[in-house]
Every structure is written in C-alpha cells, then in structure tokens.
C-alpha positions as CSV (number, residue, x, y, z in Angstrom):
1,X,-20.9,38.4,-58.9
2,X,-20.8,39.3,-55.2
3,X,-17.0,40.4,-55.1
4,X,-17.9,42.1,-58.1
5,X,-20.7,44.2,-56.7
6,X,-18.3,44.4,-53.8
7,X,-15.9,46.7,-55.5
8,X,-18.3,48.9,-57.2
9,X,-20.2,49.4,-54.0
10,X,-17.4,50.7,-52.5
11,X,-16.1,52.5,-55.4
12,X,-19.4,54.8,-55.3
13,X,-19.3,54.9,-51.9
14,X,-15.9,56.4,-51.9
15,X,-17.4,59.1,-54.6
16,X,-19.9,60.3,-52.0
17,X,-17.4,60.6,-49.2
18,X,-15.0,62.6,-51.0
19,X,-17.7,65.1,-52.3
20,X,-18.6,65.5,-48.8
21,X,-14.9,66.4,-48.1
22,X,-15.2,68.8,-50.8
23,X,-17.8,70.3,-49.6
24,X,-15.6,71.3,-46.5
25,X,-12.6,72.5,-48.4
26,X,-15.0,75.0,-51.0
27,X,-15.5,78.5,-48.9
28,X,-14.9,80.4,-52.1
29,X,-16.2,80.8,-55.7
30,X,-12.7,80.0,-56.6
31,X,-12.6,77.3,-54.7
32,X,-15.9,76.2,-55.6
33,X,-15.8,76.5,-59.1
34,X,-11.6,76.2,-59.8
35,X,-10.5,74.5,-56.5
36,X,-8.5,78.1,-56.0
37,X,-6.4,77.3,-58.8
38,X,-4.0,75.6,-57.3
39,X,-3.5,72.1,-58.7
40,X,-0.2,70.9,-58.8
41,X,1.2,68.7,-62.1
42,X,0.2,65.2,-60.9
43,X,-3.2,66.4,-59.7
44,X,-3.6,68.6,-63.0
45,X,-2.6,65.6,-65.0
46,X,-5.0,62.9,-63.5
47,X,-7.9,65.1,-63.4
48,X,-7.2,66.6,-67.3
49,X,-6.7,63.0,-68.5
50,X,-9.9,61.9,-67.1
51,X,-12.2,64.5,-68.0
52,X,-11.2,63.8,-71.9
53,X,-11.0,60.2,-71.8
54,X,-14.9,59.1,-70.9
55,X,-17.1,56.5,-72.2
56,X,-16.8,57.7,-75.7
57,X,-13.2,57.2,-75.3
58,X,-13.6,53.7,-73.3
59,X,-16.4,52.1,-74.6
60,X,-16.7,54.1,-77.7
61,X,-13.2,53.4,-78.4
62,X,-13.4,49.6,-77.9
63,X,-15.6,49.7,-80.4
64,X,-14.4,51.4,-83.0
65,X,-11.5,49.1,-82.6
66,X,-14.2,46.1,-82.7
67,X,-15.2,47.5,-85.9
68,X,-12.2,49.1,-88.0
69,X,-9.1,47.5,-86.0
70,X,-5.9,49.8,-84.4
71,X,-7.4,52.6,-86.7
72,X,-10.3,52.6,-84.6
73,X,-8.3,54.3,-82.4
74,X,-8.1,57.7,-84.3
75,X,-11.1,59.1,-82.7
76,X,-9.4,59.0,-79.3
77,X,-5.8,60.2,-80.6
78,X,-7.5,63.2,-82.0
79,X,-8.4,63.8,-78.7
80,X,-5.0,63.3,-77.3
81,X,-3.6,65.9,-80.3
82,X,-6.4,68.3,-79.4
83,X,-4.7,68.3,-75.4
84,X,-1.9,69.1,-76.6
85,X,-2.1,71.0,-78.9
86,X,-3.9,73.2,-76.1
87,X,-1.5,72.7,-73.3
88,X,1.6,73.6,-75.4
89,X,0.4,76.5,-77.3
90,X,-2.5,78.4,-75.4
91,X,-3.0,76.9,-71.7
92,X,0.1,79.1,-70.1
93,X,-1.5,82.2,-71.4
94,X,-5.2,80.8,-70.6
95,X,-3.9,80.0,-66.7
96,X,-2.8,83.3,-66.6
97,X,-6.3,85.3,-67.4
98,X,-7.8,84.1,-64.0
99,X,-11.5,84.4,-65.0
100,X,-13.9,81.3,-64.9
101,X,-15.5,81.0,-68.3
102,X,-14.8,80.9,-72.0
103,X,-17.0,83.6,-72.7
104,X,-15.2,85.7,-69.8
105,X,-12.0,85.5,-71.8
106,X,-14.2,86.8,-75.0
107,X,-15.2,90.2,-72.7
108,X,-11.8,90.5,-72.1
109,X,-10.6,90.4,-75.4
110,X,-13.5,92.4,-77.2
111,X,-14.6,94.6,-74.8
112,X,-17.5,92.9,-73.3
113,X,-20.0,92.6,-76.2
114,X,-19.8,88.9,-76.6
115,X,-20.6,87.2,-73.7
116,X,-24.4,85.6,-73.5
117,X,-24.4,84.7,-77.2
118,X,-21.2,82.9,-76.7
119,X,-22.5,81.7,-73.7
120,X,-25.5,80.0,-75.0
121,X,-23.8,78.4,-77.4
122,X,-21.1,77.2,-74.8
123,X,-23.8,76.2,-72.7
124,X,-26.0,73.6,-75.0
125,X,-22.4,72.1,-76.0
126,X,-21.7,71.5,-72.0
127,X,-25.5,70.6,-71.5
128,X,-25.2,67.4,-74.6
129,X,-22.0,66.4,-73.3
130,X,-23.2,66.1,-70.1
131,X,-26.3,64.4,-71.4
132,X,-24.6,61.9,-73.4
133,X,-22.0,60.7,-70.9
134,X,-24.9,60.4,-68.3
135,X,-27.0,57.9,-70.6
136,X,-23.9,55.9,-70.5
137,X,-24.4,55.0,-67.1
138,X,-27.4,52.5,-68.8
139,X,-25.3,50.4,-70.7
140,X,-22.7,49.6,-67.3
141,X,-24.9,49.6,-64.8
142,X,-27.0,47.0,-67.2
143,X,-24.1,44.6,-66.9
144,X,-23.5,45.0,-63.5
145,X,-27.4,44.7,-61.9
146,X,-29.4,44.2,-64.6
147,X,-31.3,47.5,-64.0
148,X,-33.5,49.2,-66.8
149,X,-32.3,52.3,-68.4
150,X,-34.2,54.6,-66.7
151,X,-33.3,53.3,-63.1
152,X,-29.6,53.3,-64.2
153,X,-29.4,56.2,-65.7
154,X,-31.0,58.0,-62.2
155,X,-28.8,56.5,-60.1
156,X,-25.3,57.0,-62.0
157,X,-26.6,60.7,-62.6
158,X,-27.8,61.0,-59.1
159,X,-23.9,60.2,-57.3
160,X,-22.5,62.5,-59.7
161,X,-24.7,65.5,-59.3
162,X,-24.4,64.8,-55.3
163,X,-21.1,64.6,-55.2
164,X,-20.4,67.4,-57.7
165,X,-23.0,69.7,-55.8
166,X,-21.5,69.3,-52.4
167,X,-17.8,69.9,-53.5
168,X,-18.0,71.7,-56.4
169,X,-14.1,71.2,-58.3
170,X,-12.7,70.1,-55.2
171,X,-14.8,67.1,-55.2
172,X,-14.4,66.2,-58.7
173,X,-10.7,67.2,-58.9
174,X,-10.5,64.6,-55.6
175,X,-13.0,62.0,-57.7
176,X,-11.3,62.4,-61.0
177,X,-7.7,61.4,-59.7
178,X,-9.4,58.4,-58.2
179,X,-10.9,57.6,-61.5
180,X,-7.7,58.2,-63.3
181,X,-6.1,55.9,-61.1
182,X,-8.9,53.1,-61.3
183,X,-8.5,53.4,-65.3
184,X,-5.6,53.2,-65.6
185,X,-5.2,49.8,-63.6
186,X,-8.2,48.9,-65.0
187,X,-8.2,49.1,-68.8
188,X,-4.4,49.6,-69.2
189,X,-3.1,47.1,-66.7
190,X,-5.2,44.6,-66.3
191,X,-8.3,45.0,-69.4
192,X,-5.5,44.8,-72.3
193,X,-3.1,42.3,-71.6
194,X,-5.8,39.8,-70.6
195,X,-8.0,40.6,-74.3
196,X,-5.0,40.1,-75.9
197,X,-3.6,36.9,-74.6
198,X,-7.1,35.4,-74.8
199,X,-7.2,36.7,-78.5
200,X,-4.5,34.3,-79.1
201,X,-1.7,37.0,-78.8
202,X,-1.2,39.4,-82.1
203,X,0.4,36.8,-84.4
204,X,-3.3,34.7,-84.0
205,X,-4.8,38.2,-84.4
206,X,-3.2,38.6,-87.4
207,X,-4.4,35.5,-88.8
208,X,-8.0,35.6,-87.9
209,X,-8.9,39.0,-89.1
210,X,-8.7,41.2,-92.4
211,X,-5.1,42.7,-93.1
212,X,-7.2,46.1,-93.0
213,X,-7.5,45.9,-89.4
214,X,-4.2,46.4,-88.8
215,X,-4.0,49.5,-91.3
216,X,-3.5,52.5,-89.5
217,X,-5.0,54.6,-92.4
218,X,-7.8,51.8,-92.3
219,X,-10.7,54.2,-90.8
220,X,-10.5,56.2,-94.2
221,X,-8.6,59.8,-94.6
222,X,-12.1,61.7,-94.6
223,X,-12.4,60.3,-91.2
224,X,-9.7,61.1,-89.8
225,X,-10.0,64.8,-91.2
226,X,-13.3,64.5,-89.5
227,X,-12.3,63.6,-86.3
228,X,-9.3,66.6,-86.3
229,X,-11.9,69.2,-86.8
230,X,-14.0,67.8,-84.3
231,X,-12.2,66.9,-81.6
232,X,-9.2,68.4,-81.8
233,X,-10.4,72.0,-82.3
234,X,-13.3,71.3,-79.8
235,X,-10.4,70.3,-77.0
236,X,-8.9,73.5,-77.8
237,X,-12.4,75.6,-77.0
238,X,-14.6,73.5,-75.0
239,X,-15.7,75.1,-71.4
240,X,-15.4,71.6,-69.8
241,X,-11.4,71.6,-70.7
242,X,-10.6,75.5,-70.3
243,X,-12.6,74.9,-66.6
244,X,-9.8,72.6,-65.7
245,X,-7.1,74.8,-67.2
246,X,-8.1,77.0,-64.8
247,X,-7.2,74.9,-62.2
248,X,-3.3,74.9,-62.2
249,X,-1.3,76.5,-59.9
250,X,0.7,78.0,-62.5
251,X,1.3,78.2,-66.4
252,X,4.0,76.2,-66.0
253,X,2.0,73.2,-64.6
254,X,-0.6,74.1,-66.9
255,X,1.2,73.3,-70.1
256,X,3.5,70.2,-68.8
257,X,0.6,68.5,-66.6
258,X,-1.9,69.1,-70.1
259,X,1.4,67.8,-72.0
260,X,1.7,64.9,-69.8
261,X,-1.8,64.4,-69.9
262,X,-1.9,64.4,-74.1
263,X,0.5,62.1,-74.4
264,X,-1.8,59.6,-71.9
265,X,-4.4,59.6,-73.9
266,X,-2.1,58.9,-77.0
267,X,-1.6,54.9,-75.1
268,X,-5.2,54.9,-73.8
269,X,-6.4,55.2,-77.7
270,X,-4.2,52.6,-78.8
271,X,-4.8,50.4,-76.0
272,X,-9.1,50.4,-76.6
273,X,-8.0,49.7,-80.1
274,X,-6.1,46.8,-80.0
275,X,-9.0,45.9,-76.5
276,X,-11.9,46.0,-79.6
277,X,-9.5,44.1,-81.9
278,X,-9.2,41.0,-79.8
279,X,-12.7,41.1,-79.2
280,X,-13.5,41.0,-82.7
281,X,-11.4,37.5,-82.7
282,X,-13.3,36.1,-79.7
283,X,-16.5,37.6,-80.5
284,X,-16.7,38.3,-84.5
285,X,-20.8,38.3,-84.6
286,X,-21.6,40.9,-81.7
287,X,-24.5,42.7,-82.9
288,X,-23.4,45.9,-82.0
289,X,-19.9,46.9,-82.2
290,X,-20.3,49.2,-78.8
291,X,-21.4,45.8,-77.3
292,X,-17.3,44.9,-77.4
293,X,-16.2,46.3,-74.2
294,X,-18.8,44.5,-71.9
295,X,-19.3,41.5,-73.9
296,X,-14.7,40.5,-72.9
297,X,-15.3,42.2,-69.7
298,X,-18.5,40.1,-68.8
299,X,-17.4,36.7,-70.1
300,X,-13.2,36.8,-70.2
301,X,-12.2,38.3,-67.2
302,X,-11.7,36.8,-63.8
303,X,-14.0,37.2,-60.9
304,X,-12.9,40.3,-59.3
305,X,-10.9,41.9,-61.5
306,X,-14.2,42.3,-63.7
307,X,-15.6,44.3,-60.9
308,X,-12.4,46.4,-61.1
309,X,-12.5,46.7,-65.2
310,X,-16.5,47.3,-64.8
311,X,-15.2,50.2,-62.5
312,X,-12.6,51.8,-64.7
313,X,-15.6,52.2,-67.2
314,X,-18.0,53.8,-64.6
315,X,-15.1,55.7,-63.7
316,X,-14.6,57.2,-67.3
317,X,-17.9,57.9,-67.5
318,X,-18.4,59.4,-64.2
319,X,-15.4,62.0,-64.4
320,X,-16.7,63.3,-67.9
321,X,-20.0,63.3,-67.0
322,X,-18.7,65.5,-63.5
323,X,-16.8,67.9,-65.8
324,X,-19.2,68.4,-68.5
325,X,-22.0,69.1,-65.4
326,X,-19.8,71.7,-63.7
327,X,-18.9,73.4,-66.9
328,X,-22.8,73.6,-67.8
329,X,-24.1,75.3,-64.5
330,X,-20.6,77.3,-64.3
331,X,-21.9,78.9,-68.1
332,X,-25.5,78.8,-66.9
333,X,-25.0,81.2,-63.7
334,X,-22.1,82.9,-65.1
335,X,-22.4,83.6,-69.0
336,X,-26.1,83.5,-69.3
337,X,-28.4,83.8,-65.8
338,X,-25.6,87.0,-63.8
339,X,-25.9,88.9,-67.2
340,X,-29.6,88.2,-68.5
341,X,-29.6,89.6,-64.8
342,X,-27.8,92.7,-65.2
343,X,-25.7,91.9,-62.4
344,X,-22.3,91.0,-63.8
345,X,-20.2,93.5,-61.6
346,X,-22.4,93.1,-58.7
347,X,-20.7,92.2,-55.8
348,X,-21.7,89.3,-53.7
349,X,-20.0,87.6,-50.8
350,X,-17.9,84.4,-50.8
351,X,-20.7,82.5,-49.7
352,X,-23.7,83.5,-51.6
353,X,-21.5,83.3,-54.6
354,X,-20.8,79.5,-53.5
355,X,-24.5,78.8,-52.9
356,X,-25.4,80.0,-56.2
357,X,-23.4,77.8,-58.2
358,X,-24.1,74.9,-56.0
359,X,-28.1,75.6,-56.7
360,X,-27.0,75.7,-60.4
361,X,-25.1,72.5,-60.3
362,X,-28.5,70.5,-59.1
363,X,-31.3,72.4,-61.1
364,X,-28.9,71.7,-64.6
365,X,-27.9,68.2,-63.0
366,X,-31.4,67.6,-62.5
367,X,-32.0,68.7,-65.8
368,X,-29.6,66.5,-67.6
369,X,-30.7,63.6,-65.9
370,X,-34.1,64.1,-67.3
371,X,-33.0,65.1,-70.8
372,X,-31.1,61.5,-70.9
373,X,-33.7,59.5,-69.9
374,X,-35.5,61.0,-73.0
375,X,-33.1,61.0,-75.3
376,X,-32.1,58.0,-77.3
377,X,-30.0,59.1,-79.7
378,X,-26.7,59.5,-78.1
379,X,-24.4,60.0,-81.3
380,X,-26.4,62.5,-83.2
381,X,-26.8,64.4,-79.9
382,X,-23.0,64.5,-79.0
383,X,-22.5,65.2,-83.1
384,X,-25.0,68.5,-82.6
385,X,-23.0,69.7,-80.2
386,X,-19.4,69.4,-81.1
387,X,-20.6,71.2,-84.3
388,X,-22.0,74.2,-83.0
389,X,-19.0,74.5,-80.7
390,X,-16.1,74.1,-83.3
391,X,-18.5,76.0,-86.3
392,X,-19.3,78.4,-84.1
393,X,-16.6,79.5,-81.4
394,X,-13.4,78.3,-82.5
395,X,-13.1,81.3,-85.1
396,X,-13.9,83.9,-83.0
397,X,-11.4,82.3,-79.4
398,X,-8.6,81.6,-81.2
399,X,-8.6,84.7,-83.2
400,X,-9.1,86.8,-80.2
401,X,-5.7,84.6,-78.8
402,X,-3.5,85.1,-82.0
403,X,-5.1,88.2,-84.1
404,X,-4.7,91.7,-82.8
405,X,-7.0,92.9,-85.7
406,X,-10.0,91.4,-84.9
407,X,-12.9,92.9,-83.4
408,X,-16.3,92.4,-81.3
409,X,-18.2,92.9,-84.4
410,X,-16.4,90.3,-86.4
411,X,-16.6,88.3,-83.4
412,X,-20.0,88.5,-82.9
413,X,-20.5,87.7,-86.8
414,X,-18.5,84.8,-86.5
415,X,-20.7,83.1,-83.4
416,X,-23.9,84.2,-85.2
417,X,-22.9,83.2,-88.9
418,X,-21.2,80.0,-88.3
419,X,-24.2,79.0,-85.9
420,X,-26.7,79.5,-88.2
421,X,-24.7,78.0,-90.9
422,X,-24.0,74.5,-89.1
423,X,-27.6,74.9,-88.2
424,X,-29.2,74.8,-91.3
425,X,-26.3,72.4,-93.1
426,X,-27.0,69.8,-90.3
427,X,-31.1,69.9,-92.0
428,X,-29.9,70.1,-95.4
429,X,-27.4,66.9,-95.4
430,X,-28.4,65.3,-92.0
431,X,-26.8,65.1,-88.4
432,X,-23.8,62.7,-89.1
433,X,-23.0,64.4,-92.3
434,X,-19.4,66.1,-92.3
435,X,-20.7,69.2,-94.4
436,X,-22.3,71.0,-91.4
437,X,-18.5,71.0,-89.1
438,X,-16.6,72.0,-92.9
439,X,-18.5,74.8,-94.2
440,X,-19.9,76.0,-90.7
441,X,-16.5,76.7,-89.7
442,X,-15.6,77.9,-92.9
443,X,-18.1,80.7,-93.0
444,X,-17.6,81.9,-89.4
445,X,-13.6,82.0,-90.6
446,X,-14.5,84.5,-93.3
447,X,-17.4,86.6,-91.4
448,X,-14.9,86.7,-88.8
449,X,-12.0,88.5,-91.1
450,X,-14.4,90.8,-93.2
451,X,-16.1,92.3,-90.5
452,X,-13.2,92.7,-88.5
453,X,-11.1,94.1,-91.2
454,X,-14.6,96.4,-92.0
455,X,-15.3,97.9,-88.3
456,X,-13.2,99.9,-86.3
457,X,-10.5,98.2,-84.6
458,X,-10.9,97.2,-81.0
459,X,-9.7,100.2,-78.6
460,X,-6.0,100.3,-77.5
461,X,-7.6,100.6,-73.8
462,X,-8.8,97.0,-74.4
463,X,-6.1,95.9,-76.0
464,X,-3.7,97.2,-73.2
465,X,-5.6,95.5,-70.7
466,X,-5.7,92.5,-72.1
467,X,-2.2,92.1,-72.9
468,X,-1.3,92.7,-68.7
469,X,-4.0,90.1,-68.2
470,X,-2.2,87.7,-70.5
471,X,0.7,88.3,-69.2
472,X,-0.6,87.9,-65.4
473,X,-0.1,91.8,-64.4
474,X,-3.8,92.5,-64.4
475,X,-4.2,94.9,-61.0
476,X,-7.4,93.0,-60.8
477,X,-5.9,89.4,-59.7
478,X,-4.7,90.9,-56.2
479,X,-7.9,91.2,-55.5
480,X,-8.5,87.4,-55.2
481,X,-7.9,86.0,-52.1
482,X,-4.5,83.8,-51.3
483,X,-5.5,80.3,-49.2
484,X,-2.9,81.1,-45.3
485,X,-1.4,78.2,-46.2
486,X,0.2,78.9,-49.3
C-alpha cells in the first residue's frame, strides 16, 4: 500500500498548498467569497461539476447501481437535469444580479423583507450538506489507513476547512479543478473500464444478474418522481450552487460552462451505475450496498491506480464538502449574523470584510466537524435538509424569477407555510417518507399565490430596480472594484 499512500499524501498536500496560494490572491470580499467573479468556461465547468458530483454521487451512486442496476443511476441524472435545467434557463440572469446570497436576490426582488428567515432556512440546508459530505471522509479514509471514524472524519474535515479558510473561493475554485480532473481519470478512465472487464464484460453481466438490472425504469416511477423534486429543484435553489453561479465571468459562461457541466454529470451517473453493476457480479453478498465502491477499488484494482481511484473519491467528497462549507458561513455572516446585527448597509473595508468571512468559515467548519462526528445518520440528515430547501424556498425564488405578481407577503407565507408543513409531515409519516417534499411544496405553492394575489402588489420602484439589476444596469455594480489586470 505504500505507492498508494504515496499518491494520497501528495494529493492532500497539494490541497494545502493551493489554499495557501488562495489566500494570496483573496484581497476582496468578492474575491474571497466569489473569486471576483471571473471564472472563465473551463474553470466554471470543472469547479460546477465537482461541487454536485460528491460522495453521494460517487459512492452513493456505486451503490445504488450495486443495488437496482443502470437505474441506480437516476439519483445522479436528476442531478445532472437539475444543472441544467439551472444553467439554461435562470443562471445568465442569476450572473447578472452581482450579490452573494440567495436570500440577497429575495431583498432584491421583494423589497428586503425576506432575508434572515430565508436565510435560516438556507443556512441549516448548507450546514447538513456540509455535515453529511464530511462524515464521508470515515468510510475512505477507513480503507486507506484503517483509522476510526472519529480520527478520519477530523482530519478530512480539518484540510478542507484549512484550505477553504485561507483561500476562500479561490482556493476551492483552484482545489475543485484539481478534483475534477482527478475524477475524472479516476472513476471515468480508469475505475469503469477495469469493473467492467473484470465483471466479465456486459454480455457476462447480462447473464449473471436479474434482467431488472438492466431496466432503466427498474428503480420504480415513484422514485424517480422523488428524486426530480429533490434534486432537481434543490440544484435550481441551493446556496452552495447559486455561490458558484456567481463566479462566472459572464452570463454567457455561466449558462454554457453549467450546460457543459450538466451534461458531465449525465456520463458520471451512468458510469457509477454500470461501476455498482459489475460489482454486484463480483461481489453479489456485500452487506451493504454503499460497501460497492471500496470493496472493487480495494481488491480489483492494481497497485497504484487504487491510490489514484481512492483519490478521485476523496476528491468528490472534498470539493462538495468545500462548497457546502463556504456556502454555510457565506449565509451565516451574510443572511443571518450582518442583519440580526443591524448592520446590512454598513460599510466596512475590503479587508475586515475578508477577515470576517474567513472567521466564519472556521467557527461553522469547526462546527460541522463536530456535528459529524455525532451524527450517525447520514441519509435521514441529508433527506431533512433537501426537504426544507425544495418545501420551503423553491416557491417563493422561482416565483420571484418568473412572476411579476407576487409579493413579500406571499413570499414570506410561502417560507413559513411550506416549512412548517415539511416539518410536521416529516413526524407524521417519518424522515424517508416522500409525503413531507409532495405536500410541503405543495402548500408553500398555494400560500405563495393567495397571499400574493391578496396583498398589495410589490412597488413599481422595486420592480424597476430589479429589472436593471437583471438585466446588469444596476448603477450599483460600478461600484465594485475591477481586478488592473482585466
């Protein structure tokens, strides 16, 4: 295992450096927090595709395959929809608002009355996910040194809050392109072909397993439906995606880096898939179906190039686990802390500004490291908050995006109603149950419309403003600075 450790060693060493080179590069809160919105397309596109493909989508994905066959891969494709879905319909108009937060865009739009609810909510979605993806350092780092859970979940969590601390987006923008890279060659090049040829090929696939593992339906239509609401609608809201929106140099890269991006993750969800099927050929009493991905890695693949494979899943869960961090201390100071505050408009210098958010980034990376090593129950956890986020903001953003009519009120009756709602469906029929997501998002959907249609419409002032700021004529974005060398 010595190469092996090898190439993991230097992988994490090579995350350190570059948040230190970050750290150079971030003068700015828009640099800090947006790396001064200038990404260009292949930057956008490696950094956008590996923020929504982490270890859900790796190892999760594996073993849904493992489990249900090439329809195990709807989970992840629902993701890929959800990207695009974003980058060809909203991001351009997104890119162009120039603010920082979800809950920003909702001032804009209403009037400023919907902010630290919105927030909240925003915030305990970014908190779980960045819980979640930190407890999967465990199961890697298990393989790799045999280190308890506690132990490896403190020192995966411990590189990506340095490294995200010292840098800000720079450093994960710089981190996530190497980790887009790494799975790619990883998983894609190297991870699929070699599960599938020791498999037997397809044809010996075929054979060896139920014809319902190679139904594309096989997963079940309820499912699927499932999954849409979930994860597509949550790609088009969550904080953690909009954050890296924010980052393109223009609407155009925006919406043909996200598209590019999308249609990545399309591949990557077919190729854990058919990764999981194989494994159920080669391995078809595993007792858990997410033991799939390091049960081939661990005993099929060459010395070396499991290092490498081991590294592409660190690197998945690394650059999720880097986004979801940044988004939760970006809505902690932001959304919730500057406001409870009262000091929203106050101005501050570039540096200050910087050394807040980097303060935030450690106390809620500090925090999510100990909320992981308490938590055990990962799914339930992730389920809680992709609920409150799709039952309780989607109404209320992509109105404010496509309906004139609605208003702060019915906005704010939206948040609150479909909240509660997912809230109290989640105790009636359980966690897991698919009630919570239907008729939470339901019931924001028609508090949103009454009370809209019921209160006074939003003032034209508003209105006016927001339509220059969609449209990128806002006065206000002169005032942010332009890096010399542009």
């Amino acid at each position: 295992m010595a190469v092996d450790y090898t190439v993991i060693v230097v992988y994490l060493v090579g995350m350190l450096a570059m948040g230190w080179w970050g750290m150079r590069r971030a003068k700015s809160k828009s640099e800090f927090l947006v790396a001064g919105r200038r990404l260009g397309p292949a930057l956008y596109s490696g950094t956008m595709a590996a923020i929504v493909l982490g270890g859900a989508s790796t190892i999760g994905g594996v073993g849904l395959g493992y489990k249900y066959g090439l329809s195990g891969a709807w989970m992840v494709f629902t993701i890929g929809l959800g990207l695009l879905a974003l980058s060809v319909f909203f991001s351009a108009r997104i890119a162009r608002l120039k603010v920082y937060t979800v809950s920003e865009m909702l001032d804009l739009r209403y009037g400023g009355r919907a902010g630290v609810i919105s927030g909240i909510v925003m915030w305990a979605y970014t908190l779980m996910l960045a819980v979640t993806s930190t407890i999967a350092y465990a199961t890697i780092f298990d393989v790799l040194f045999d280190l308890n859970r506690t132990v490896a979940i403190v020192l995966g969590g411990s590189i990506v809050v340095a490294y995200s601390t010292l840098g800000g987006m720079w450093s994960i923008t710089l981190t996530d392109m190497v980790q887009f890279v790494v799975k790619t060659i990883g998983v894609l090049l190297l991870l699929l072909p070699i599960a599938v040829v020791k498999a037997g090929g397809f044809s010996a696939m075929k054979a060896e397993l139920p014809t319902e593992y190679f139904d594309p339906l096989g997963i079940g239509g309820e499912t699927i439906f499932t999954y849409v609401l979930i994860y597509t609608f949550g790609m088009l809201i969550g904080q953690d995606i909009w954050q890296r929106v924010f980052t393109a140099r223009s609407d155009r890269t925006a919406r043909w880096g996200g598209t590019v991006a999308g249609t990545y993750c399309l591949g990557y969800a077919l190729a854990g898939a058919v990764i999981g099927t194989a494994a159920k050929v080669l391995y078809p009493e595993l007792g858990s179906p997410d033991d799939a991905f390091a049960t081939i890695v661990k005993d099929e693949l060459p010395i070396g190039v499991r290092g490498l494979v081991l590294a592409a899943a660190l690197a998945a869960v690394m650059s999720t686990s880097s986004g979801a961090l940044i988004a939760c201390a970006t809505v902690a100071n932001n959304d919730i802390w500057s406001r409870l505050r009262g000091m929203t408009r106050r101005a501050a210098d570039a540096h200050d500004e910087v050394r807040g958010n980097r303060v935030f980034i450690l106390i809620m990376g500090v925090g999510v490291i100990g909320t992981a090593i308490a938590l055990n129950d990962v799914v339930e956890a992730l389920t809680v908050a992709y609920n409150l986020l799709v039952g309780g903001l989607l109404v209320p953003i992509l109105g404010g995006l496509l309906w004139r009519r609605g208003t702060a009120q019915g906005a704010l009756a939206s948040v609150i109603v479909g909240g509660l709602a997912v809230i109290g469906l989640m105790a009636s029929f359980g966690i897991l149950a698919n009630e919570p997501v239907y008729y939470g998002l339901l019931s924001s959907l028609v508090a949103y419309v009454v009370v809209s249609l019921l209160t006074k419409p939003t003032d034209a002032a508003v209105l006016a403003a927001w339509r220059e700021r969609l449209a990128g004529r806002s006065p206000e974005l002169a005032s942010e600075p332009v890096p010399a060398h542009q």
